[in-house]
mmCIF file as Biopython writes it, N, C-alpha, C and O atoms, coordinates in Angstrom:
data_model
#
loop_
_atom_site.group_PDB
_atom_site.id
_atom_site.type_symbol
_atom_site.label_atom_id
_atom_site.label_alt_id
_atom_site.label_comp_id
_atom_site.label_asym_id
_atom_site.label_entity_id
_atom_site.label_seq_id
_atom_site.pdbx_PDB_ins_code
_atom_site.Cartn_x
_atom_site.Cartn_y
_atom_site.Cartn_z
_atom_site.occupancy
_atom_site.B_iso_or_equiv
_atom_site.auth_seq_id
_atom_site.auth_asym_id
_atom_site.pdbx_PDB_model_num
ATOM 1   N N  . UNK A ? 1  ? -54.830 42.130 -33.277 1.0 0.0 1  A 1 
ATOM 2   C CA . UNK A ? 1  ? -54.572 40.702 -33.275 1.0 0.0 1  A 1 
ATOM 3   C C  . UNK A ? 1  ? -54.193 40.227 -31.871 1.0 0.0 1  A 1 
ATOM 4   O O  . UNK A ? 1  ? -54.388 39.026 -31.683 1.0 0.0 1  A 1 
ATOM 5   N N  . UNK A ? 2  ? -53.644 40.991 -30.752 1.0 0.0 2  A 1 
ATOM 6   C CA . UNK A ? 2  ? -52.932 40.712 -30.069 1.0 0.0 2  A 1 
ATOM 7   C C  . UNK A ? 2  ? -54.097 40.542 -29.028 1.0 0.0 2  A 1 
ATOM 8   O O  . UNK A ? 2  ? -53.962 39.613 -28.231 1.0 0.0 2  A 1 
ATOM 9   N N  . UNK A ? 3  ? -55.436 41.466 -28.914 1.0 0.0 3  A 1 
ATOM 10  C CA . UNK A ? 3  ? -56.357 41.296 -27.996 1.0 0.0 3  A 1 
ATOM 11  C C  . UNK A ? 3  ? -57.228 40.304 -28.485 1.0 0.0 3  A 1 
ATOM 12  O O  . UNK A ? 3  ? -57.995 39.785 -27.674 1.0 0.0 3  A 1 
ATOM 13  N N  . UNK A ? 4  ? -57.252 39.933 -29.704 1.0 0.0 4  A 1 
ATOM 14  C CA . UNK A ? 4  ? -57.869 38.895 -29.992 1.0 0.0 4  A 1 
ATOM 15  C C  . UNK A ? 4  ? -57.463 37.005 -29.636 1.0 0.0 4  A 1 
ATOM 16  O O  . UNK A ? 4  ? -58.238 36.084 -29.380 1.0 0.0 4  A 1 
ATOM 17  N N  . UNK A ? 5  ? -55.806 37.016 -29.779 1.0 0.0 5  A 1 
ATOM 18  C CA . UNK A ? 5  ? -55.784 36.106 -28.864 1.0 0.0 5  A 1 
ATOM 19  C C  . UNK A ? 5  ? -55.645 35.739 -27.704 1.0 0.0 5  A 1 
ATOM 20  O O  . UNK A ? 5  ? -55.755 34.590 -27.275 1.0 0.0 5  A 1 
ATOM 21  N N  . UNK A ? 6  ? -55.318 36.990 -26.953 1.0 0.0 6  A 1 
ATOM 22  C CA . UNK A ? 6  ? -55.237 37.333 -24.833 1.0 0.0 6  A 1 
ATOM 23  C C  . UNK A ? 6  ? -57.068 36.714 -25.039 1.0 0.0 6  A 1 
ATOM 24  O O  . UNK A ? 6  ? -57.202 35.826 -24.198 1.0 0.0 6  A 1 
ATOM 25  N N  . UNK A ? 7  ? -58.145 36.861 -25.677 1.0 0.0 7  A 1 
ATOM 26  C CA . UNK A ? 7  ? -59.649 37.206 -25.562 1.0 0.0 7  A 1 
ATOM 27  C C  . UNK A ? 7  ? -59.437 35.314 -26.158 1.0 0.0 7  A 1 
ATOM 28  O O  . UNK A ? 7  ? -60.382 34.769 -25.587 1.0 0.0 7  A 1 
ATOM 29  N N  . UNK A ? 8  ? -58.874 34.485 -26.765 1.0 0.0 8  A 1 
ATOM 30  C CA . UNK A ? 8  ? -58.993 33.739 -27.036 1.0 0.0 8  A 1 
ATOM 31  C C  . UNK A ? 8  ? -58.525 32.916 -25.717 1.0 0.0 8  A 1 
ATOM 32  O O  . UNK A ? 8  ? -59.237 32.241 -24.973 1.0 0.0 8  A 1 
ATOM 33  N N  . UNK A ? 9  ? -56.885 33.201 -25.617 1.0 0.0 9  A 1 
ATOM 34  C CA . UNK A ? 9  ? -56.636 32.350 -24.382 1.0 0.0 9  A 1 
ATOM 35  C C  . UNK A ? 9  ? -57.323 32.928 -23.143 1.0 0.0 9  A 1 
ATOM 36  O O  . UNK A ? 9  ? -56.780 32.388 -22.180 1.0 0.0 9  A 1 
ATOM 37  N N  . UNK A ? 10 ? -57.915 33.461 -22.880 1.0 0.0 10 A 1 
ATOM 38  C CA . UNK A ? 10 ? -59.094 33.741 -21.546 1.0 0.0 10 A 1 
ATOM 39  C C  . UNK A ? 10 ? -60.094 33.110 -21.939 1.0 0.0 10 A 1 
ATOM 40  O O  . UNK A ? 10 ? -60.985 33.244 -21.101 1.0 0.0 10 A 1 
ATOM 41  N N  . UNK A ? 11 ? -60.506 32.307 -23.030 1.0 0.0 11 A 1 
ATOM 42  C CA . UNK A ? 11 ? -61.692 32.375 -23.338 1.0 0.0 11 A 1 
ATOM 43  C C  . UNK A ? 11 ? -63.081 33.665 -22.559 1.0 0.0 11 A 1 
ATOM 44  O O  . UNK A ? 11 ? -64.018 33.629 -21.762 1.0 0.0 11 A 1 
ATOM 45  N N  . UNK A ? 12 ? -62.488 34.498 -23.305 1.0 0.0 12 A 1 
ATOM 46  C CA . UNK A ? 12 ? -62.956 35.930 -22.775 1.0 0.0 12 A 1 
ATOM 47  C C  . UNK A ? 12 ? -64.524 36.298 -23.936 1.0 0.0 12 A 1 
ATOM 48  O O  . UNK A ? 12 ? -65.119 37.376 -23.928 1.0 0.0 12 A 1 
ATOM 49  N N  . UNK A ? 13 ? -64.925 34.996 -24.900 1.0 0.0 13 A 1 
ATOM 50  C CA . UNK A ? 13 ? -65.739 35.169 -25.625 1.0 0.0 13 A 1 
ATOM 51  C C  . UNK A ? 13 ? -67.180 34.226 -25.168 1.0 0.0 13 A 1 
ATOM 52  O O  . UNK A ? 13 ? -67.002 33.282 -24.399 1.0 0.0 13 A 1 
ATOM 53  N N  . UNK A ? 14 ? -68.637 34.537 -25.690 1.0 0.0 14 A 1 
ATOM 54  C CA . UNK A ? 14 ? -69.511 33.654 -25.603 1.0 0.0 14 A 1 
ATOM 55  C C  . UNK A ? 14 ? -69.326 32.312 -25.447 1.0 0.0 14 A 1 
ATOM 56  O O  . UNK A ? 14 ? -69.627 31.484 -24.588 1.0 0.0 14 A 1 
ATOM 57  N N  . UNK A ? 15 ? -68.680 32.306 -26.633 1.0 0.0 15 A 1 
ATOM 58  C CA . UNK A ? 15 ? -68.125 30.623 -27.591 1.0 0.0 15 A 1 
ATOM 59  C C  . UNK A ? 15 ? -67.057 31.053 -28.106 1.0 0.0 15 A 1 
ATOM 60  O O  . UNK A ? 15 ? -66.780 32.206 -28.438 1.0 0.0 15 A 1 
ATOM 61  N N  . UNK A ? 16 ? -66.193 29.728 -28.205 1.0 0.0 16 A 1 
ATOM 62  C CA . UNK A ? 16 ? -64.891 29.533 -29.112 1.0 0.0 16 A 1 
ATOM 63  C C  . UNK A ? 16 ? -65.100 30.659 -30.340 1.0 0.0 16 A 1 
ATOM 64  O O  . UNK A ? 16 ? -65.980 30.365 -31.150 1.0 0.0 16 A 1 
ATOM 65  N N  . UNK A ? 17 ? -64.627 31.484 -30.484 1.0 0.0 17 A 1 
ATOM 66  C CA . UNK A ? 17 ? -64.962 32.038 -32.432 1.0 0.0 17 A 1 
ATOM 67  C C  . UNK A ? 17 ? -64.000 31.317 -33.473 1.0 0.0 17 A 1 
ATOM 68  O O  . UNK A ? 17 ? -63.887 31.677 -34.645 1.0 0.0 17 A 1 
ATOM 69  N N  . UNK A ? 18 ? -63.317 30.244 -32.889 1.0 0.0 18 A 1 
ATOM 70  C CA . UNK A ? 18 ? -62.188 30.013 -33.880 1.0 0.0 18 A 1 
ATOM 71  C C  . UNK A ? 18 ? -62.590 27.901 -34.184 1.0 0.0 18 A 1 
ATOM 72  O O  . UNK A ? 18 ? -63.333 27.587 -33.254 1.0 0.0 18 A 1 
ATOM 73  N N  . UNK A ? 19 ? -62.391 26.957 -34.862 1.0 0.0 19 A 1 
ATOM 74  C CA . UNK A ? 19 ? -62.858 26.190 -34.878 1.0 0.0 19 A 1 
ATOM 75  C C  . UNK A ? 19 ? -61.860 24.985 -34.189 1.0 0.0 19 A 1 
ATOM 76  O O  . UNK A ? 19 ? -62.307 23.860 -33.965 1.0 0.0 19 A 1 
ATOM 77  N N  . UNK A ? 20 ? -60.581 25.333 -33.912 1.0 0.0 20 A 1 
ATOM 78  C CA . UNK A ? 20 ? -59.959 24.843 -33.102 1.0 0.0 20 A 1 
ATOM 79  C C  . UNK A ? 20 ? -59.836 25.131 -31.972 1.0 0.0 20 A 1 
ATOM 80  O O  . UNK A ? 20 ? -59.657 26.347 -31.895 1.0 0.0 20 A 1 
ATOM 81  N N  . UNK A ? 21 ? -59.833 24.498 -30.693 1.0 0.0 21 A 1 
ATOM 82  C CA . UNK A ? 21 ? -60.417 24.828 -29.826 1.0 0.0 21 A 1 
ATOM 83  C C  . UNK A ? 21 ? -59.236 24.612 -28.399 1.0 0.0 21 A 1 
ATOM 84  O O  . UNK A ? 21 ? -59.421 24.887 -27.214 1.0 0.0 21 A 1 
ATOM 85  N N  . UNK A ? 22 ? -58.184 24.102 -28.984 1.0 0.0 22 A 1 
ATOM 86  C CA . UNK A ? 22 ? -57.263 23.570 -28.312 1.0 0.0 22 A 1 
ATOM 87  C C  . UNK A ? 22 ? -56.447 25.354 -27.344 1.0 0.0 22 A 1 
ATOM 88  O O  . UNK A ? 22 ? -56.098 25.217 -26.171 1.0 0.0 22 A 1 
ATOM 89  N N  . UNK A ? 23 ? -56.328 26.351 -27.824 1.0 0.0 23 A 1 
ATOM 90  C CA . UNK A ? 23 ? -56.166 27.633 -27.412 1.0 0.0 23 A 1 
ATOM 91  C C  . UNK A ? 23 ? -57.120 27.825 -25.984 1.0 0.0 23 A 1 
ATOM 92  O O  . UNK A ? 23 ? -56.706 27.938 -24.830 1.0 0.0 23 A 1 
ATOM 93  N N  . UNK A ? 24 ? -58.394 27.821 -26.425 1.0 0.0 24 A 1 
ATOM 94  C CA . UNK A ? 24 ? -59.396 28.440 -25.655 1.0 0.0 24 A 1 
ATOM 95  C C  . UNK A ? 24 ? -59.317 27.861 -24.284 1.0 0.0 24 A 1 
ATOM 96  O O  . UNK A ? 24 ? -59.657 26.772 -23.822 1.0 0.0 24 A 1 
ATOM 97  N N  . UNK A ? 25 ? -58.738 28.971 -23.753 1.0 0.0 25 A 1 
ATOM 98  C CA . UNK A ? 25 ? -58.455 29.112 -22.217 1.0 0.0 25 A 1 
ATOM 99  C C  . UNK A ? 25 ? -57.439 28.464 -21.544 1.0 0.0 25 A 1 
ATOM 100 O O  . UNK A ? 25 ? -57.349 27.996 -20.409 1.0 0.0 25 A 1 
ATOM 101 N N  . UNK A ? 26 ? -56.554 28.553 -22.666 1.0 0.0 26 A 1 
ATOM 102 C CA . UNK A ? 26 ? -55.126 28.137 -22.472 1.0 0.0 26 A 1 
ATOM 103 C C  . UNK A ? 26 ? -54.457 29.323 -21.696 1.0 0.0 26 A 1 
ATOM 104 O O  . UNK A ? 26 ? -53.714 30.120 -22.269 1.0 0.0 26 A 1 
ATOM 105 N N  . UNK A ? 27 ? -54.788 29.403 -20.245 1.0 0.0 27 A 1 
ATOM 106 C CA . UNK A ? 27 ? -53.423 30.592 -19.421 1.0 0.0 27 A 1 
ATOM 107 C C  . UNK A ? 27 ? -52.355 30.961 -19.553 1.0 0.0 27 A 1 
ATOM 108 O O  . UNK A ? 27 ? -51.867 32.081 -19.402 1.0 0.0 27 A 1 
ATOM 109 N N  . UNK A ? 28 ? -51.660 29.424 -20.033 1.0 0.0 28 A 1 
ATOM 110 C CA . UNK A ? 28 ? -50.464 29.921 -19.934 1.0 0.0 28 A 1 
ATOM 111 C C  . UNK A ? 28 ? -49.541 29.086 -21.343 1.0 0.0 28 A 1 
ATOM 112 O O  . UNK A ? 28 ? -48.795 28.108 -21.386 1.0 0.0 28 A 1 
ATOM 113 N N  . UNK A ? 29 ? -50.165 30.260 -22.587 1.0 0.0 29 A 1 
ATOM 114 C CA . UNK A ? 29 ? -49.930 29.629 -23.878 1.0 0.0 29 A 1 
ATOM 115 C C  . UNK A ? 29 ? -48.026 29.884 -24.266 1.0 0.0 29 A 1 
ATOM 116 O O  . UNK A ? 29 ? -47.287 30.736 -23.772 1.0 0.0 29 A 1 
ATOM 117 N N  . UNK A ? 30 ? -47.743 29.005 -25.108 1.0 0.0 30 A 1 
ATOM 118 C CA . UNK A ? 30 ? -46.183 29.613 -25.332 1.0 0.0 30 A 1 
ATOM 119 C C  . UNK A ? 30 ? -46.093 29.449 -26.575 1.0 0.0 30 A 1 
ATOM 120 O O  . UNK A ? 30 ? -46.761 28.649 -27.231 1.0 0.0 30 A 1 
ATOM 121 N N  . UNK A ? 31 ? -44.991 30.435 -27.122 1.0 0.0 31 A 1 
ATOM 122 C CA . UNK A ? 31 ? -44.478 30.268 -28.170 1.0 0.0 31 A 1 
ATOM 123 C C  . UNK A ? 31 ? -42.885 29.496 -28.667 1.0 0.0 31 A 1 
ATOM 124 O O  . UNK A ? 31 ? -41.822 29.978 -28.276 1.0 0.0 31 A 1 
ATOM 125 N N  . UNK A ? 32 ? -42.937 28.307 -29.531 1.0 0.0 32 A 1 
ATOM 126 C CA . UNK A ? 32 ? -41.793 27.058 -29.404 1.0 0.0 32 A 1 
ATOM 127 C C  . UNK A ? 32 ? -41.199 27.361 -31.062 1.0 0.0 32 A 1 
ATOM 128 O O  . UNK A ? 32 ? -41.613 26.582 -31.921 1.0 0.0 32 A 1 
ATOM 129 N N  . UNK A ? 33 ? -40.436 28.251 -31.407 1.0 0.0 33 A 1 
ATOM 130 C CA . UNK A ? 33 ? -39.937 28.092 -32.799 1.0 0.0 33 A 1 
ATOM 131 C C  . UNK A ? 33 ? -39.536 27.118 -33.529 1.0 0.0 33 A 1 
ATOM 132 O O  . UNK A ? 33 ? -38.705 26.484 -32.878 1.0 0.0 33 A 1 
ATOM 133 N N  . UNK A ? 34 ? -39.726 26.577 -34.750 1.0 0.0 34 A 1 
ATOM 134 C CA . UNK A ? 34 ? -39.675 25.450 -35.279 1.0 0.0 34 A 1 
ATOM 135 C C  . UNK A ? 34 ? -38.514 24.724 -35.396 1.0 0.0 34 A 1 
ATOM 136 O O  . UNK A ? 34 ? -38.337 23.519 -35.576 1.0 0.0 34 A 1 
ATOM 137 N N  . UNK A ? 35 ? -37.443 26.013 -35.215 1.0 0.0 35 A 1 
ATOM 138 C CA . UNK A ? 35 ? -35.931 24.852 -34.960 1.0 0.0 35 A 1 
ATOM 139 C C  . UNK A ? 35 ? -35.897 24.473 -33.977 1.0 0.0 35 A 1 
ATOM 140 O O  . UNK A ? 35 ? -35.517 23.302 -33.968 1.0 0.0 35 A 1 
ATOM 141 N N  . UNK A ? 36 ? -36.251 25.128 -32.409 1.0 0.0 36 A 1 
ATOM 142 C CA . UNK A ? 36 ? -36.766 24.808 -31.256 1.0 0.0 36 A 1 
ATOM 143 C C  . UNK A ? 36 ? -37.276 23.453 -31.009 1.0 0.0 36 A 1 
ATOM 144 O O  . UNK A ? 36 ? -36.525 22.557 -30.623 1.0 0.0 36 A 1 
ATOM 145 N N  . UNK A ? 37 ? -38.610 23.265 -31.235 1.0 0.0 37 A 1 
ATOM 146 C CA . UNK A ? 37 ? -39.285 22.401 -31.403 1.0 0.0 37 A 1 
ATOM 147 C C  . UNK A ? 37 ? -38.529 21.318 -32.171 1.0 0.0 37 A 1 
ATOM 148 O O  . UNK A ? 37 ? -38.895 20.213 -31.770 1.0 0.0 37 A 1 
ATOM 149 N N  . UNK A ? 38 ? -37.383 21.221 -33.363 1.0 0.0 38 A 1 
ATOM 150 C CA . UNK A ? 38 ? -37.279 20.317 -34.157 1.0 0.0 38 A 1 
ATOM 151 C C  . UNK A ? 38 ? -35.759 19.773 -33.480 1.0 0.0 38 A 1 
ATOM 152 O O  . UNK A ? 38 ? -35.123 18.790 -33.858 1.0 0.0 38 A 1 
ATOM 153 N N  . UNK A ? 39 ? -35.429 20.635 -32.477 1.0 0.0 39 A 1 
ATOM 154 C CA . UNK A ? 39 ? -34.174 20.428 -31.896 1.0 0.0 39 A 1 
ATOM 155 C C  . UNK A ? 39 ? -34.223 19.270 -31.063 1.0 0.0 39 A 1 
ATOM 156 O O  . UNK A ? 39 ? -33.585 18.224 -31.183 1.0 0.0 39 A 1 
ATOM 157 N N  . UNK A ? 40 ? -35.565 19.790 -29.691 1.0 0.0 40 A 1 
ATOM 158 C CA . UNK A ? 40 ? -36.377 18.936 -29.305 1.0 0.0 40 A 1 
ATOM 159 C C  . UNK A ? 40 ? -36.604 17.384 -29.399 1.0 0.0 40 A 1 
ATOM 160 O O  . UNK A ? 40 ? -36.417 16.378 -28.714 1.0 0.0 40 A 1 
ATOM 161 N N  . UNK A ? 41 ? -37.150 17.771 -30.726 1.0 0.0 41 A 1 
ATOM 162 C CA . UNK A ? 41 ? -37.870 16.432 -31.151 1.0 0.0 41 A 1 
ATOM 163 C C  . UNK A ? 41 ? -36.709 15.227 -31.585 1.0 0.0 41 A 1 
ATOM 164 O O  . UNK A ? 41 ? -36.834 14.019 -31.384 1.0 0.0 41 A 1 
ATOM 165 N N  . UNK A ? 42 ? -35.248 16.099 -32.406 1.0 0.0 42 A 1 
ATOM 166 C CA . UNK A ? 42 ? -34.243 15.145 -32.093 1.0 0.0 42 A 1 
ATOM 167 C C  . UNK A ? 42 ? -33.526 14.727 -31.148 1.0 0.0 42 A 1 
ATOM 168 O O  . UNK A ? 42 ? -32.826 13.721 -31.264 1.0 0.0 42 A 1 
ATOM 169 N N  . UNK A ? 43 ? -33.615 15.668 -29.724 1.0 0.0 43 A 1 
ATOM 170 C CA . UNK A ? 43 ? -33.119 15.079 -28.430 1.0 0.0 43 A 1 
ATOM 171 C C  . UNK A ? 43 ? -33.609 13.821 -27.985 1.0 0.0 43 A 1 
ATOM 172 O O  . UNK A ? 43 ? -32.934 13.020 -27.338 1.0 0.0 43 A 1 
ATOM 173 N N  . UNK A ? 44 ? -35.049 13.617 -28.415 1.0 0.0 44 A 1 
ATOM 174 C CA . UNK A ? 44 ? -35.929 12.482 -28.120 1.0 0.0 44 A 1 
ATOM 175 C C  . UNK A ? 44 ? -37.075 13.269 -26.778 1.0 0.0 44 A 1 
ATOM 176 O O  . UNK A ? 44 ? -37.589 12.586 -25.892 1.0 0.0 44 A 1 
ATOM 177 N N  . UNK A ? 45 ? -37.256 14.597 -26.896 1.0 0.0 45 A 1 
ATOM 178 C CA . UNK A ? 45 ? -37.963 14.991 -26.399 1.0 0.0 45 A 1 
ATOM 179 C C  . UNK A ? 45 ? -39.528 15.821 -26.837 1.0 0.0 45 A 1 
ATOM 180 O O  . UNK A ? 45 ? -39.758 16.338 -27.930 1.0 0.0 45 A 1 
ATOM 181 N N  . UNK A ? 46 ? -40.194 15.781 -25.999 1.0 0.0 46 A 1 
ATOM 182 C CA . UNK A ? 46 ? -41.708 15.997 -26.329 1.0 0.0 46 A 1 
ATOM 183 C C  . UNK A ? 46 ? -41.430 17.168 -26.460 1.0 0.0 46 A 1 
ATOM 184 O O  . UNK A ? 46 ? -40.890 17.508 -25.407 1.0 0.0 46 A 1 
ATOM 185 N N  . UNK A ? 47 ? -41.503 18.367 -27.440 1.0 0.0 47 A 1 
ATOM 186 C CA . UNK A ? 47 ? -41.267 20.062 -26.901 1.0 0.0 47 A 1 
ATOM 187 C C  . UNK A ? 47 ? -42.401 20.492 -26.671 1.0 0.0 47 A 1 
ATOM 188 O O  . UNK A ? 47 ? -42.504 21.649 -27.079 1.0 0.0 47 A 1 
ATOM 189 N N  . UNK A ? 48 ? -43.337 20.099 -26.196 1.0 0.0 48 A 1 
ATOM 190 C CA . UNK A ? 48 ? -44.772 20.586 -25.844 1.0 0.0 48 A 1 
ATOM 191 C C  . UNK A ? 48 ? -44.724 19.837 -24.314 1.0 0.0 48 A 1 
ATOM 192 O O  . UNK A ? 48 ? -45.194 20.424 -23.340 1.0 0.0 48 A 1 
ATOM 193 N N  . UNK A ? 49 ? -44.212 18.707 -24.213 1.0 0.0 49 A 1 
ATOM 194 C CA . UNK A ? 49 ? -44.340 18.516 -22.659 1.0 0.0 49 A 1 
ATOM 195 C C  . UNK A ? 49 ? -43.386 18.301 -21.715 1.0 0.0 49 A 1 
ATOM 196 O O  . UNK A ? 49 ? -43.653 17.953 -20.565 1.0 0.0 49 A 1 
ATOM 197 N N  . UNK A ? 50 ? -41.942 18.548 -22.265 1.0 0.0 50 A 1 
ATOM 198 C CA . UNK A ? 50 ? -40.579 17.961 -21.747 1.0 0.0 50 A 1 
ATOM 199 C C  . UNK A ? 50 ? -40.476 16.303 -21.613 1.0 0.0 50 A 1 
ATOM 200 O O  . UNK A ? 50 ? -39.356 15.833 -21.411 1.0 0.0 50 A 1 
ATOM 201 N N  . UNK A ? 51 ? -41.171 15.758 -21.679 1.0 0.0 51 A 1 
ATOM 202 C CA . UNK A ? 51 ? -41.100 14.631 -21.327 1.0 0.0 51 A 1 
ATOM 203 C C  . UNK A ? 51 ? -40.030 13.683 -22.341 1.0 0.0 51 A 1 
ATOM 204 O O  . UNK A ? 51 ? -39.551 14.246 -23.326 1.0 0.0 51 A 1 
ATOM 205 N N  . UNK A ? 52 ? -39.694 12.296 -22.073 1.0 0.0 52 A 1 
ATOM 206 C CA . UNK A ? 52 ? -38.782 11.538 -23.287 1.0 0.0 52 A 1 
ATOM 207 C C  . UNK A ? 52 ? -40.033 11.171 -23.889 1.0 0.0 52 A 1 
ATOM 208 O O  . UNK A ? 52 ? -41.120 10.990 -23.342 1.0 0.0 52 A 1 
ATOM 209 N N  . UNK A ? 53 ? -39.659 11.077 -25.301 1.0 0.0 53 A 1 
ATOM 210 C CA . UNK A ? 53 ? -40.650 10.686 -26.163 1.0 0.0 53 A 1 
ATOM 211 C C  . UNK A ? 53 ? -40.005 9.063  -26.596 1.0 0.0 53 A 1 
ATOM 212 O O  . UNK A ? 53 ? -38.857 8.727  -26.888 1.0 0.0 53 A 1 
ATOM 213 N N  . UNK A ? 54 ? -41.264 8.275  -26.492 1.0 0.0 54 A 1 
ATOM 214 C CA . UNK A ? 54 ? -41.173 6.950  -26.303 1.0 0.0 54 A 1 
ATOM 215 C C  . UNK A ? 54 ? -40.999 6.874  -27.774 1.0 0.0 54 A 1 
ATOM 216 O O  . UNK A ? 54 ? -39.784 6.801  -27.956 1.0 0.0 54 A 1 
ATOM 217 N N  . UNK A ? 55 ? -41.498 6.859  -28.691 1.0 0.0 55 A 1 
ATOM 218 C CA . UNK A ? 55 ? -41.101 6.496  -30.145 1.0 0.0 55 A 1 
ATOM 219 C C  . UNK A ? 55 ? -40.046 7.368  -30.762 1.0 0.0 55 A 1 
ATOM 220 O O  . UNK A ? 55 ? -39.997 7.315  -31.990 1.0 0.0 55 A 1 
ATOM 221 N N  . UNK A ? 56 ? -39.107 8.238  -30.095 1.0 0.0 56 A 1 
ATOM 222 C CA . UNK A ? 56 ? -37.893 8.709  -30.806 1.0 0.0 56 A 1 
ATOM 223 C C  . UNK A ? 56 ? -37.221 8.272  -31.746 1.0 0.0 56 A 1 
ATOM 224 O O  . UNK A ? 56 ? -36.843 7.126  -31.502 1.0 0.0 56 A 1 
ATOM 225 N N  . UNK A ? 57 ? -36.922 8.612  -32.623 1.0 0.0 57 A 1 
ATOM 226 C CA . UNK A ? 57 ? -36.316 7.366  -33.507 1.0 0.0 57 A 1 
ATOM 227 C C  . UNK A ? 57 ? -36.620 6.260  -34.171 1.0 0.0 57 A 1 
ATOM 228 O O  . UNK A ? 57 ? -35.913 5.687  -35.000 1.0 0.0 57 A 1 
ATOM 229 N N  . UNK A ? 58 ? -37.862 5.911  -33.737 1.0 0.0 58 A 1 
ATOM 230 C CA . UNK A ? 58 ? -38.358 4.804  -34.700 1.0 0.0 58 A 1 
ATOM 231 C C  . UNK A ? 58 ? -39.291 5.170  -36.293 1.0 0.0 58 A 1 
ATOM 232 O O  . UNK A ? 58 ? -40.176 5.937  -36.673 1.0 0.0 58 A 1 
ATOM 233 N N  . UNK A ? 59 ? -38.373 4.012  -36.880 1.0 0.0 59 A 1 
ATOM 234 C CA . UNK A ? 59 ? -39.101 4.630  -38.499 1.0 0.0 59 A 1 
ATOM 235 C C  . UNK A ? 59 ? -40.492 3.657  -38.658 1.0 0.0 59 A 1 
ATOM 236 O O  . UNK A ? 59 ? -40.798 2.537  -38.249 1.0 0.0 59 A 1 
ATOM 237 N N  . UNK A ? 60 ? -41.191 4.747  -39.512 1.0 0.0 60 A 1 
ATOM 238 C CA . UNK A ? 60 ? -42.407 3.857  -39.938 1.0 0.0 60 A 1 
ATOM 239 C C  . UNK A ? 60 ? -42.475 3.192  -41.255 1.0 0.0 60 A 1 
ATOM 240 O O  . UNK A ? 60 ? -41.324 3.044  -41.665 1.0 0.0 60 A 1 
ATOM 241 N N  . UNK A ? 61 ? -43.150 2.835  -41.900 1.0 0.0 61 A 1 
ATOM 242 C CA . UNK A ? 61 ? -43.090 2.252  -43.095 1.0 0.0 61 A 1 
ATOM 243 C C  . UNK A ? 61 ? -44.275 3.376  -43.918 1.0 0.0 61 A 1 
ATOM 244 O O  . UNK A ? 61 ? -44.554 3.217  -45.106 1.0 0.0 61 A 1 
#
């Protein structure tokens, strides 16, 4: 499994083999655990880009 996604994030294949495509040839992929990420997301931050996230807090209907 493990050379299969190093072969994914290199895009080290012909073509994508997977149908999402967002991986493929991602260098420098990370892993964000979901309390991580959800910690994040209540700071009012992007956990995928650090950035402030402009709709923090706002509810939708």
């Amino acid at each position: 499994m493990v050379e299969f996604l190093l072969r994914i994030f290199r895009a080290d294949f012909p073509k994508c083999p997977i149908s999402d495509t967002s991986l493929w040839g991602n260098f420098n992929p990370r892993f964000l655990h979901i309390r991580e990420e959800q910690r994040l997301w209540d700071a009012g931050l992007d956990p995928w880009t650090g950035e402030v996230d402009l709709i923090a807090g706002t509810e939708f209907d």
